[in-house]
N, C-alpha and C positions, 0 to 999 in steps of 0.2 A: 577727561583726558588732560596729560599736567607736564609741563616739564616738571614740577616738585618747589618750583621757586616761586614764595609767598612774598611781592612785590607790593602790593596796590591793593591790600584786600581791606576792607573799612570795617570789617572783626578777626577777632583771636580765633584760629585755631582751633585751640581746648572747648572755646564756646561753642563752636559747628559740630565737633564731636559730640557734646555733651547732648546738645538737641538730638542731633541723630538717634541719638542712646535711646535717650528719654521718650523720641517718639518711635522706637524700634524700626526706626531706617538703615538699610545697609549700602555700604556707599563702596563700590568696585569701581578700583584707580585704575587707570591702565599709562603707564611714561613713553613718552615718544622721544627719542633722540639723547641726549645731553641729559641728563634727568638725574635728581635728588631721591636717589632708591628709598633710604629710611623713610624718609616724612611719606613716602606715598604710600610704603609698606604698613607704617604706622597707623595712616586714615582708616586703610581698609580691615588690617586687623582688630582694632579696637570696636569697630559699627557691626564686624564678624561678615564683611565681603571679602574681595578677593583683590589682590596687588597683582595684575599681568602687564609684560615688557614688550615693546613693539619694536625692533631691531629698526625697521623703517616704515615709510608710509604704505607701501604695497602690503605687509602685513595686517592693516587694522581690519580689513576688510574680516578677514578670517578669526579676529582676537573677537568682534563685536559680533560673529555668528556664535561663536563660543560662548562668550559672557550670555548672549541671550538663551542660548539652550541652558544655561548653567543654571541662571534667575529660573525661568521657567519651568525647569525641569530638574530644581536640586531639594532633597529633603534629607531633615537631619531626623536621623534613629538613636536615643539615649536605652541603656540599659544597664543594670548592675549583676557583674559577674558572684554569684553566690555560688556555683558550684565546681570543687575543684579548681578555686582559685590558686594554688601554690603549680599550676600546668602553666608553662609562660607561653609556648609559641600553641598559638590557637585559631581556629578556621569558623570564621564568621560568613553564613549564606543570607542573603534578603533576595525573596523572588516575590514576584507580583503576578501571578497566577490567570489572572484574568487578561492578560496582557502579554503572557508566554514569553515574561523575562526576567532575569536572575542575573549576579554576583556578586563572585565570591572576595572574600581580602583575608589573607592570611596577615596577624596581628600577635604582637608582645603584651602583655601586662609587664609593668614596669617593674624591676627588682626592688626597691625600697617601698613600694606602694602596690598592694593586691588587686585595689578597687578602683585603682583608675586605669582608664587604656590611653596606649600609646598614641600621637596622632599622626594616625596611617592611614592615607588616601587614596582610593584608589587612581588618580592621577596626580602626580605632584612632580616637584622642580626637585632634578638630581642632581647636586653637583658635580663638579668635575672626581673631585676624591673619592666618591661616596661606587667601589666596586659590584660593578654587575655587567654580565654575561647577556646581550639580547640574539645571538644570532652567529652561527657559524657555515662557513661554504669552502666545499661543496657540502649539503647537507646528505645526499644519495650519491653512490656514486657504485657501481660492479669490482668484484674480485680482481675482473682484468686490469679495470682501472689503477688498481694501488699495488698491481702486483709487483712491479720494480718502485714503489714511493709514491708518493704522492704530498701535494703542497694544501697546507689548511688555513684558511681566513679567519679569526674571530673577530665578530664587532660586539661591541658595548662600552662599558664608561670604568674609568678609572683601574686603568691596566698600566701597568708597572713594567721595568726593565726585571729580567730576572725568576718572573712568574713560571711557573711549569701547566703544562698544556696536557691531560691526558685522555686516550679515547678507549673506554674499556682499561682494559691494562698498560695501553701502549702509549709511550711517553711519546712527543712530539718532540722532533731535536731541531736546535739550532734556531730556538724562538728569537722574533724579534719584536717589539712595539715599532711602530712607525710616529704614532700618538697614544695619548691615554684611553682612545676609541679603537683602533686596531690594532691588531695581532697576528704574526705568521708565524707557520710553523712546520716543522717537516718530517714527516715518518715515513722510517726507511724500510720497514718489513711490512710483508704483506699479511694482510686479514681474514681470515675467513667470513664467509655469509656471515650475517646476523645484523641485531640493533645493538647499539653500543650507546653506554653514560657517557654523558663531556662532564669531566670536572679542570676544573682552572684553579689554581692555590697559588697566592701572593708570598713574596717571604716572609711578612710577618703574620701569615697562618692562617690569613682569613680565605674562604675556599670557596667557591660557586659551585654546585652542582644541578646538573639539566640533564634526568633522564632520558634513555631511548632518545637522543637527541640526531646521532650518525646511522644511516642507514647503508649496510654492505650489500649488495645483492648478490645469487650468483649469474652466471654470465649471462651477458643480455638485459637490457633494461628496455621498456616502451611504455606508452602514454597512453595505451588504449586498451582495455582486457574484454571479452563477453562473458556470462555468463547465465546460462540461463537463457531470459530475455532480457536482461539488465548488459546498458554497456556502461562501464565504468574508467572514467579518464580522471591524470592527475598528473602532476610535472615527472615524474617517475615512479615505473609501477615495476618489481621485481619479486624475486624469489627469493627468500630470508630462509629459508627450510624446507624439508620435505612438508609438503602438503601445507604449506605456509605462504602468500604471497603477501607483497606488503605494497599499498597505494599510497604515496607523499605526494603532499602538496599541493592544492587548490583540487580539491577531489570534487568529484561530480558525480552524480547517475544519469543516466540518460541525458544527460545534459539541461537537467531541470533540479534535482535537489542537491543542494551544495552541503558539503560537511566542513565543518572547522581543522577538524583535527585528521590523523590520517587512518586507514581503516585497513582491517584485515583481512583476507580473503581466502578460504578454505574451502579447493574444487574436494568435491567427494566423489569422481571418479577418474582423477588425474591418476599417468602411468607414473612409474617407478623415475623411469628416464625421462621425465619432462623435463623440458628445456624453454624459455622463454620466445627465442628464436629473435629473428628481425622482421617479423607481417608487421603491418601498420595495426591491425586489431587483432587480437592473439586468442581466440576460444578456447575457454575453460572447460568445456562441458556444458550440460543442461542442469546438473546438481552441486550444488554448495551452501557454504556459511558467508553472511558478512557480517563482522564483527568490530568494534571499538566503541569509544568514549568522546560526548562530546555535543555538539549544536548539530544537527542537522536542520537545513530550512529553505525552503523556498525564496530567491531575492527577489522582493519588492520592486529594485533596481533597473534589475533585468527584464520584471514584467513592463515596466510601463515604457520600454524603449522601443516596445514594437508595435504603437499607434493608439489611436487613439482610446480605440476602441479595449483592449485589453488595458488600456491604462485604467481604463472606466471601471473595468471589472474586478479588476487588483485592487482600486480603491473602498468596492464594496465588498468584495469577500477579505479581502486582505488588509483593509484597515488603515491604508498608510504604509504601513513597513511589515520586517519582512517575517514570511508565516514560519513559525517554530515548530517543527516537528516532534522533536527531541531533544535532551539536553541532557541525559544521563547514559549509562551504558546501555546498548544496543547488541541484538543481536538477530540479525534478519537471514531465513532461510529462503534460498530459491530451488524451485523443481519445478524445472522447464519455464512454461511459461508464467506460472503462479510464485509468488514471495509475498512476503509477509509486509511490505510496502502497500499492498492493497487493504486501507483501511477505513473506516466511516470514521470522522471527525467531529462531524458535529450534525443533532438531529435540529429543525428548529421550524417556528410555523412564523409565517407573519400575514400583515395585515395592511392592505391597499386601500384606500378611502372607496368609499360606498360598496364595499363586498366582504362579503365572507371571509374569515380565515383561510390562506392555501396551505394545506395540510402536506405534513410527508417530506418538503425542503432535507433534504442533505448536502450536505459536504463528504465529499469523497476523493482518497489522495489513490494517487497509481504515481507506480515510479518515473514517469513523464507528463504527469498532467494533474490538475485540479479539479474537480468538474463537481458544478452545482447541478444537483437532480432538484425538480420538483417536480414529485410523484404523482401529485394528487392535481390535474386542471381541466374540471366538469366546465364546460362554455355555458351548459346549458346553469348551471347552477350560480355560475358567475353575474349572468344575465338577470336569473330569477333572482339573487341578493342587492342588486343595482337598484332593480324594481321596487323592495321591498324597503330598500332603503330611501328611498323619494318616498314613497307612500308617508314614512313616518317621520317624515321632515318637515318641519313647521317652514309655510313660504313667507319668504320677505319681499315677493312685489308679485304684480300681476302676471306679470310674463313668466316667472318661474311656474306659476299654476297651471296657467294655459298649456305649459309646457308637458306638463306630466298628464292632464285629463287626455293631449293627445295619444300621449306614450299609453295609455289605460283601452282607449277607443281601437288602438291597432292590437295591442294582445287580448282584445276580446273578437277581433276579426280574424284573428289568429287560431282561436279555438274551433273555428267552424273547420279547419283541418286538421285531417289522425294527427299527424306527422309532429310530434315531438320527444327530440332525441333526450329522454330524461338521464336513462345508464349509460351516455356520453363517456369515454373514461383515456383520460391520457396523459400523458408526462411528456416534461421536456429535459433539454440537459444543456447545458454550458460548460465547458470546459478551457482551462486556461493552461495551456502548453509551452514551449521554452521559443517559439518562435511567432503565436499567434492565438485567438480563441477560434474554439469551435462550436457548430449548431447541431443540434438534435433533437426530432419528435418521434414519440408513438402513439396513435390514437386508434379506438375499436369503439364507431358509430353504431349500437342499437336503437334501430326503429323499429323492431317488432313489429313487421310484416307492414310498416306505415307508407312504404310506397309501392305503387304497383304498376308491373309492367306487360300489360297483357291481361293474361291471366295465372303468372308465378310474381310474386313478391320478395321484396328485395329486406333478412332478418337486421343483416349487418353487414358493415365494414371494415376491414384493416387496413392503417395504413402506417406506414412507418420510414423514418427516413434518418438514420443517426448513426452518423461514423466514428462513434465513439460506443458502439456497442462491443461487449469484452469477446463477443464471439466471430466477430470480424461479419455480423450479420449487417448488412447496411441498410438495405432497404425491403421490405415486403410489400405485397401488395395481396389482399383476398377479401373474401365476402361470403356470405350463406345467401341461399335463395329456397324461398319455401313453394312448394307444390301442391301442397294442399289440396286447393280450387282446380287442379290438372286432375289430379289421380288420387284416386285411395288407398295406390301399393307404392309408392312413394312421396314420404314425408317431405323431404329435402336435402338439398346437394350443398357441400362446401370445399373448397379450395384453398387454396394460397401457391402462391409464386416468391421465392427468396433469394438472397443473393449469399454470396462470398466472398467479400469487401466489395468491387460495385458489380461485380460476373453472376449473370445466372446460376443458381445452383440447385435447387430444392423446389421440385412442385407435386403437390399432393391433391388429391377429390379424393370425397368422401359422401356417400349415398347414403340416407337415414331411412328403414323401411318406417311404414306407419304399424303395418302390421307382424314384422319380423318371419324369419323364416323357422318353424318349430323342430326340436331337438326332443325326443324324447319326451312331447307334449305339454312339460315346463319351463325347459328351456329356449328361449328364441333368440336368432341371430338381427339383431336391427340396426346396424351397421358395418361396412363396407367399403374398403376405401385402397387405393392404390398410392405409395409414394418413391417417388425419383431422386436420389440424393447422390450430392459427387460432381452432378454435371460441368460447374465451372473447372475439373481436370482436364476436362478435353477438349477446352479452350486455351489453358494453360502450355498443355504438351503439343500442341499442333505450329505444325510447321508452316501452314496458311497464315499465321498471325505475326503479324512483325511484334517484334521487342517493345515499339512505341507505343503499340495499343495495348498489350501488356500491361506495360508500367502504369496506362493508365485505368483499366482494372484491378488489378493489382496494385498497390501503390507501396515504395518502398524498395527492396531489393529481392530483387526474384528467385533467387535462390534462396529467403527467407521465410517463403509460403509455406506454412504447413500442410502437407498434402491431407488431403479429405478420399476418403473409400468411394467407391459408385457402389450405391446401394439400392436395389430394385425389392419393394417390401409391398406384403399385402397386408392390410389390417384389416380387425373385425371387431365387436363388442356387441356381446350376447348377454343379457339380462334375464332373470327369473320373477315374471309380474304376473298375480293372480286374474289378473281383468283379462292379460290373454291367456294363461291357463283356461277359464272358463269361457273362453268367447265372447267377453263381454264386451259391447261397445261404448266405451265412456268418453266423453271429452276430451280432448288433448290434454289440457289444463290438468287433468284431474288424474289423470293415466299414471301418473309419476306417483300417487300415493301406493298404488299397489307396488311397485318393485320391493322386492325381499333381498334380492342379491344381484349381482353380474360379475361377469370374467371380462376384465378390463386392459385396455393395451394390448390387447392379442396382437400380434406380428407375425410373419413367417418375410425374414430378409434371406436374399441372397447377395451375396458379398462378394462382387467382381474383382475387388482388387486383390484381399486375402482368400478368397476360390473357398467360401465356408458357405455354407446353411445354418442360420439359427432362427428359432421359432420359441417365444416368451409372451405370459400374461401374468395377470393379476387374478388375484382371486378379492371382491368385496363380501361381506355381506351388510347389511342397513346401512351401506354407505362406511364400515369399517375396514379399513385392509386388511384382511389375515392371512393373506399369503401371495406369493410368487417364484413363478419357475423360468427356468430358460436352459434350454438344450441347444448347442453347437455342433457342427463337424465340416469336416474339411480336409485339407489337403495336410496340414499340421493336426490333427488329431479328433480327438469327442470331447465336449466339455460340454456338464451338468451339473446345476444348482437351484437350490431353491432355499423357500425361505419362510416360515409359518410363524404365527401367534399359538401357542399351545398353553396346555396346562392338561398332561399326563403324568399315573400313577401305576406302576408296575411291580410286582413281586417287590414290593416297600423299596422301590426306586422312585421318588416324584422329579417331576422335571417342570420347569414353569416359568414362562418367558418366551424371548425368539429364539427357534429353534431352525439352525442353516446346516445344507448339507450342499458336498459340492465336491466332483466326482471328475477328474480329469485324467485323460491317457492321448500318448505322444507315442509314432512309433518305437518308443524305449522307454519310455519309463509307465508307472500308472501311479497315482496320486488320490488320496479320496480324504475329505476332512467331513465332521460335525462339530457344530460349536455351539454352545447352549447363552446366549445373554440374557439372565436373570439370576434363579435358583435352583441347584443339584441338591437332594439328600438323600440319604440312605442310611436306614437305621441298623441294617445287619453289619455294614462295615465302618459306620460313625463314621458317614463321610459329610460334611456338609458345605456348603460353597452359596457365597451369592456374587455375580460380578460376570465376568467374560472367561467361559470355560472351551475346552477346544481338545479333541483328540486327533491326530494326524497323520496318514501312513502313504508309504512312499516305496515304491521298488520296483526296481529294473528289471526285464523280463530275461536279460542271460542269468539273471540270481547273484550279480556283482555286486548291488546293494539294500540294504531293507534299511529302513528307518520307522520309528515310531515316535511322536512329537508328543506331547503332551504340555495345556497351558492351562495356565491361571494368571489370570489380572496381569500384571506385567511380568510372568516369567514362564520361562519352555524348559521344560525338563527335554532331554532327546536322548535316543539311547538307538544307537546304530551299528549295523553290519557293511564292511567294506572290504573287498576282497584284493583290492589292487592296493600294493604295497608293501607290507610287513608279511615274509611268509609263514610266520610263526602264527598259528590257527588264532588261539587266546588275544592275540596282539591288533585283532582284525574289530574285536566289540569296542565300543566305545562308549562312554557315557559324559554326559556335559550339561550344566545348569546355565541358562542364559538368559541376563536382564534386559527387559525391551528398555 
């Protein structure tokens, strides 16, 4: 740091440069006050540092945070333009990929020289002359707003008396410069909806242009939109178009991923007549697009201001700064509570001193939160590789030895009991949200009948505790208990108790015969089981529960609960095993080689809230799926479907694949489809198809309409009968080709 005035120095100059040269030192001047600009400019540019001006002392502080990111963190890229050099204005990208950052510099090659470039930085000193546009206000503003005029701000550098001001078509009147940084101006008619270009032209011709820079809305602007389950805020959020909204300025989701630029918004069942209104938060629907261009990312910023502890975690998952999502164009669909924001990031294993690899580690983003899964944490395996890592460590004193002959002396005291949980098996989850981190586990203790109480034994346990589960499941609690040593017509019982965010909801037993109950003498029933699902509804709707206890089962806004069905369901699962075919009595152990087949998932629910009966299984055989059915009916209708593994041949028709059939009728209409996914052929009418085939028929029982659908792979042929409308007979068929 210099005023620039060479006073008292006991060498030249030229010489301190020359050395600097020679030992490839780069020497960044920075002038304080009163200062000699050349000579300091000089130093720096000849060593190839950098010349920076400190207006006063209160700025160094900021000049020397700079200079050191700049040293530390500047690299220079050479390259020669070989192709299509006679193209002058040209977009140069350098990203660093492992580090989730990129940009861009739009750049000249120089008119009398092909092969050199211009020196364009992306940050440099503009003078006052040197024309450029950074910024105009209001940048949003409603139809209402400019409908009798309205007044426009432009800032940037080197603005002129005389300049014209345009937005879209529409010329600004009665500009004025205040300085060569601002600009006013005034348009007298009013605009319709839409995004409109800023261009600015000087009088002698030189012209700025900045896309989609004005945003018009129609009437009504707000800062808060839903959609879906995403809420989306931004300095202004409006209507640009039928089925078009448009989000400016500091956009957000959930109030966790920030975007750069401003994004699109396309409800796909908005009415004709939507209107933005004045609610503080404006529902879109459950279905749409978000769309644009741009950075999206997680701020680093804003993770580490909310304690300690997420700073910790921001630092490990997030590196320092801040996580990049995106950086190109975008387009995310939501339907309801699902969007394409739910994605795996990163798979990866790592490695804690004296253990094993913990396997399964992911990264996973949701449109409010971060959360580190690790899938895979055996305790009991953790323990055994602790073990096994002492064992094969060379000791450096006495005490480290004595240490471990003790740790050897207790796991061989250890073995005089059954009881070791080896299929141990659980995960945990962290997750990092816009206000705090959260904790979550699930573990399922297998002890294989290792403790006993009485005389039933206890197989396993579940346990689980994690509010960051996608199903708003938070906690369970269940276990198996074996029978055995009780009885010989029953094997053992199992249960579970669950919740719906922290409310009771779902509890199930399930009885496993030993010997099953026999069907047609190959077939046996050997399990049985009842479950109660829904329950936390009628904690919900009850007028005994105040609002406070509520919120705190429910967490969030109460009117946001998904409502869940009360479902009263019987299960069963009948198996086909040769050992009990012939009465044979074999081992438990060994029982499971005989099974051939079973009918699996059987269910018979009855559905209190939609007032239906359905009853659905599985069909196996050697442990393959080949098939499933399920029958409905109720108060809205019959519906039937199933679904097989085939491979038939008929009057030289072959069919081969899954084969779905599904059969529905409502008091007014009836509906029945087959769809084949594989291969159709037929030699008599050279028809041949591999892919997703589908036939479809449809009609109303006053005979007002028929339809027949017919598909392939992504397209529906339809060819339809409708009686309301046109009275002219011929004018009632219809026929139409349509791309999925």
């Amino acid at each position: 740091m210099s005023d620039g005035r060479d006073e008292n120095s006991s060498g030249q100059i030229d010489e301190v440069i020359k050395k600097a040269i020679d030992n490839k030192i780069k020497i960044f001047t920075v002038g304080l006050g009163d200062i000699d600009t050349d000579y300091l400019n000089a130093i720096a540019e000849l060593t190839g540092g950098r010349y920076i001006h400190a207006s006063n002392s209160i700025e160094l502080e900021n000049v020397y945070i700079m200079l050191q990111n700049y040293i530390t963190n500047n690299y220079c890229f050479s390259y020669t333009v070989e192709k299509n050099p006679s193209i002058n204005k040209r977009n140069l990208t350098i990203a660093l990929k492992d580090y989730q950052i990129s940009s861009s510099q739009l750049y000249q090659l120089s008119a009398d020289d092909s092969d050199s470039v211009n020196d364009q930085k992306d940050v440099q000193i503009v003078d006052e002359d040197v024309f450029h546009v950074t910024g105009i206000q209001p940048k949003s503003l409603s139809v209402s707003d400019i409908k009798h005029g309205s007044n426009f701000t432009l800032q940037g550098v080197g603005f002129q008396e005389g300049m014209q001001i345009f937005i879209g078509d529409y010329e600004l009147e009665n500009v004025k410069c205040s300085d060569t940084r601002t600009a006013t101006g005034w348009i007298d008619s009013p605009i319709p909806a839409g995004q409109y270009n800023l261009k600015v032209v000087l009088d002698n011709g030189l012209t700025e242009f900045k896309p989609k820079m004005i945003n018009v809305f129609r009437a009504g602007k707000v800062t808060k939109v839903k959609l879906g389950d995403l809420l989306i805020s931004a300095d202004s959020i409006g209507q640009i178009k039928d089925g078009q909204i448009l989000a400016s300025g500091n956009v957000m989701i959930d109030g966790f991923l920030h975007l750069e630029e401003d994004i699109y918004i396309e409800p796909f069942n908005q009415p004709d007549d939507f209107s933005m209104g004045t609610n503080e938060i404006v529902d879109l629907g459950d279905r749409g697009q978000l769309s644009g261009k741009g950075k999206i990312y997680i701020s680093y910023n804003q993770a580490i201001e909310n304690g300690l502890s997420t700073a910790n975690f921001a630092n490990i998952i997030m590196n320092g700064k801040d996580y990049i999502v995106n950086e190109d164009e975008f387009v995310i669909n939501v339907n309801d509570n699902k969007n394409d924001f739910d994605m795996n990031l990163h798979k990866f294993k790592f490695k804690i001193p004296f253990m094993v690899d913990v396997k399964g580690a992911e990264i996973d983003l949701k449109s409010d939160k971060l959360i580190l899964t690790v899938a895979e944490v055996n305790p009991y395996k953790i323990i055994d590789s602790i073990k096994n890592s002492v064992l094969n460590k060379k000791f450096t004193s006495t005490n480290e030895k004595d240490t471990t002959d003790t740790s050897l002396k207790v796991e061989k005291r250890s073995e005089a009991f059954k009881f070791k949980p080896q299929n141990t098996k659980g995960s945990a989850f962290i997750a990092l949200t816009k206000e705090n981190i959260e904790f979550g586990f699930e573990a399922k203790l297998d002890v294989n009948d290792s403790l006993q109480f009485g005389k039933f034994g206890l197989d396993n346990i579940v346990l689980k505790l994690n509010s960051l589960d996608k199903n708003n499941e938070y906690w369970k609690f269940g276990g198996a208990f074996s029978f055995s040593n009780i009885t010989k017509g029953l094997r053992g019982l199992d249960g579970y108790i669950s919740s719906y965010y922290w409310c009771p909801d779902e509890m199930a037993v399930n009885a496993e015969l030993a010997k099953g109950i026999p069907i047609y003498n190959i077939l046996f029933i050997d399990k049985l089981g009842i479950k109660m699902s829904g329950l936390s509804m009628f904690l919900l709707d009850s007028p005994a529960i105040s609002d406070s206890i509520k919120s705190i089962l429910f967490p969030g806004d109460l009117n946001d609960v998904k409502r869940r069905d009360i479902v009263l369901a019987g299960q069963t699962h009948a198996g086909v095993n040769l050992f009990s075919s012939f009465n044979l009595d074999v081992p438990e152990n060994m029982s499971k080689w005989g099974n051939l087949g079973e009918i699996d998932k059987g269910e018979i629910a009855l559905n209190f809230t939609q007032e239906n009966v359905k009853a659905s299984a599985d069909l196996k055989i050697l442990n393959e799926k080949l098939a499933n059915a399920a029958i409905q009916f109720g108060k809205n209708g019959l519906d039937m479907n199933a679904k097989a593994s085939t491979e038939i041949s008929v009057y030289d028709v072959s069919v081969a694949g899954d084969l779905s059939f599904a059969f529905s009728s409502t008091w007014k209409m009836l509906t029945s489809m087959i769809e084949v996914n594989g291969s159709v052929d037929s030699g008599w009418v050279n028809y041949h198809v591999k892919g997703k085939s589908s036939v479809k028929f449809l009609a109303e029982y006053d005979g007002s309409y028929y339809c027949v659908e017919l598909g392939q792979s992504d397209t529906i042929k339809k060819c339809w009968y409708d009686s309301d409308g046109d009275p002219v007979i011929w004018e009632r068929f219809h026929v139409r080709t349509i791309k999925l």
